[in-house]
C-alpha positions as CSV (number, residue, x, y, z in Angstrom):
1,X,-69.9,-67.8,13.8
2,X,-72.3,-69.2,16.3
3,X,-70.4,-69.9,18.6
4,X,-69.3,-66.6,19.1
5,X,-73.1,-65.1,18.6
6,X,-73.7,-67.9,21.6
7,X,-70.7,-66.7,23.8
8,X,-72.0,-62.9,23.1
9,X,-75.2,-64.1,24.4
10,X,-73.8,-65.6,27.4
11,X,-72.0,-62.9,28.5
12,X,-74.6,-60.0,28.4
13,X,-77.8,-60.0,29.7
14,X,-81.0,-60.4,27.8
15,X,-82.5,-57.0,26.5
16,X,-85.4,-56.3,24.3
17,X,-83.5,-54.0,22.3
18,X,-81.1,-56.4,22.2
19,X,-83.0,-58.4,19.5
20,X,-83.8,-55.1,17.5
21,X,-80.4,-54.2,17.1
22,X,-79.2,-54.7,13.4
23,X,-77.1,-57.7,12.6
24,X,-73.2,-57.0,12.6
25,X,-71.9,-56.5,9.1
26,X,-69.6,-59.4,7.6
27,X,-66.9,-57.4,6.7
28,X,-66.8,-55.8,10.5
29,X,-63.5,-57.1,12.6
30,X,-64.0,-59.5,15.6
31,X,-61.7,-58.0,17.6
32,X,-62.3,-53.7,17.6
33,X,-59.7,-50.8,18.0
34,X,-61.1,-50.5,21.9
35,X,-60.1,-54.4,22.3
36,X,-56.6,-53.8,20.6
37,X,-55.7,-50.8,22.9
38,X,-56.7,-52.9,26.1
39,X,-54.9,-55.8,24.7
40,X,-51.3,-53.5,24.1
41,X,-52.3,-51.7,27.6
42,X,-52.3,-54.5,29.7
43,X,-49.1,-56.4,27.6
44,X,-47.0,-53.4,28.2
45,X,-48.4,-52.9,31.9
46,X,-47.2,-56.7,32.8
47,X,-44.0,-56.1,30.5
48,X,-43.0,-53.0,32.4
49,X,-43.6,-55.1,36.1
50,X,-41.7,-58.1,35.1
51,X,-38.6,-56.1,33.6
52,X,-38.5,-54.2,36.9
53,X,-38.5,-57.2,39.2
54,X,-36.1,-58.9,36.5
55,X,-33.6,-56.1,36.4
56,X,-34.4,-54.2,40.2
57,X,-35.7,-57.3,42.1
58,X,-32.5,-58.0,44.0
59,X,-32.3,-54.8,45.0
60,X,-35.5,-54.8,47.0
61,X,-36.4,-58.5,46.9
62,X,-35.8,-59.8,51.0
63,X,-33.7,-63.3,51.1
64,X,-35.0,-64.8,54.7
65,X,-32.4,-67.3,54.5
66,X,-29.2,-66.1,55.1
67,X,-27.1,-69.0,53.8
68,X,-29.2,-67.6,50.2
69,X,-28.4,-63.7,50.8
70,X,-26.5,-61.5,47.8
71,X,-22.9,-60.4,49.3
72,X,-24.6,-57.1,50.5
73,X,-25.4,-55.3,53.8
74,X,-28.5,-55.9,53.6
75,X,-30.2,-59.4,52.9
76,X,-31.5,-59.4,49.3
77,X,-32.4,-62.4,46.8
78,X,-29.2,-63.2,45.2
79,X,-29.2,-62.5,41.4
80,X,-31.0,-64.5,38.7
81,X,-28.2,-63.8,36.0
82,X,-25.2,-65.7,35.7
83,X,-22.8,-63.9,35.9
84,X,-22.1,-60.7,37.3
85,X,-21.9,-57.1,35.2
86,X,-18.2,-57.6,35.7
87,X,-17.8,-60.8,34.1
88,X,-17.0,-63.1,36.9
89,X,-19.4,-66.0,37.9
90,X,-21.8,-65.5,40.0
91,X,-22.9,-69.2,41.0
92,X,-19.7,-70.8,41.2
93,X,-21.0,-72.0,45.2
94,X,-24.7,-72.2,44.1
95,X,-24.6,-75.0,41.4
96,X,-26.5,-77.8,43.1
97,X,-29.0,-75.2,44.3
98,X,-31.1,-75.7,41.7
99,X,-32.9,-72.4,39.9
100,X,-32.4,-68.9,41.3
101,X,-35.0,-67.6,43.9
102,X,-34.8,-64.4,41.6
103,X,-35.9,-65.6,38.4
104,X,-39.1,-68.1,40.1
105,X,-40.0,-64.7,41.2
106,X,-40.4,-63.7,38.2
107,X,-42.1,-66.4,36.7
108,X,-44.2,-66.4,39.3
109,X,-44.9,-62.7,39.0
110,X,-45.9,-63.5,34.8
111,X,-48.2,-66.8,35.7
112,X,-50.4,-65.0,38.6
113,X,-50.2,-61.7,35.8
């Protein structure tokens, strides 16, 4: 409990009224209904980017490296899934590639989020 009375102190500035403001009650929540609905907010926010860039991204993701590019007219990031909505293998020429440029996208996208 004091650390959290310490870190509440340390992260608003000192007010008068601050010290004639009655003490919390101990049955009170630490984490409110306003810090809930930020917290669902924001993990639905950076669910909704990373699904789009999982399931759209090599549809508008550039490839600069043509050697890399999806089998389409234009040069996109080939696809992060395995194999294609077909069935058929997508990596069969990729193996020793290593990971997809797709999917470090993506877990870039969720580390810098």
């Amino acid at each position: 409990m004091d650390s959290l009375a310490a870190l509440a102190l340390a992260t608003e500035l000192p007010k008068p009224n601050l010290l004639q403001r009655q003490p919390q009650n101990r049955n009170d929540y630490i984490v409110s209904r306003k810090m809930i609905k930020h917290i669902l907010y924001m993990a639905l926010y950076q669910c909704l980017v990373l699904f789009f860039i999982l399931f759209a991204g090599e549809y508008f993701i550039p490839e600069s490296n043509v050697a890399l590019q999806y089998d389409r007219p234009t040069g996109y990031v080939y696809p992060g899934r395995l194999y294609n909505w077909d069935g058929s293998e997508l990596y069969k020429k990729y193996e020793s590639d290593g990971a997809s440029r797709h999917l470090t996208i993506v877990f870039n996208t969720f580390v810098w989020m």
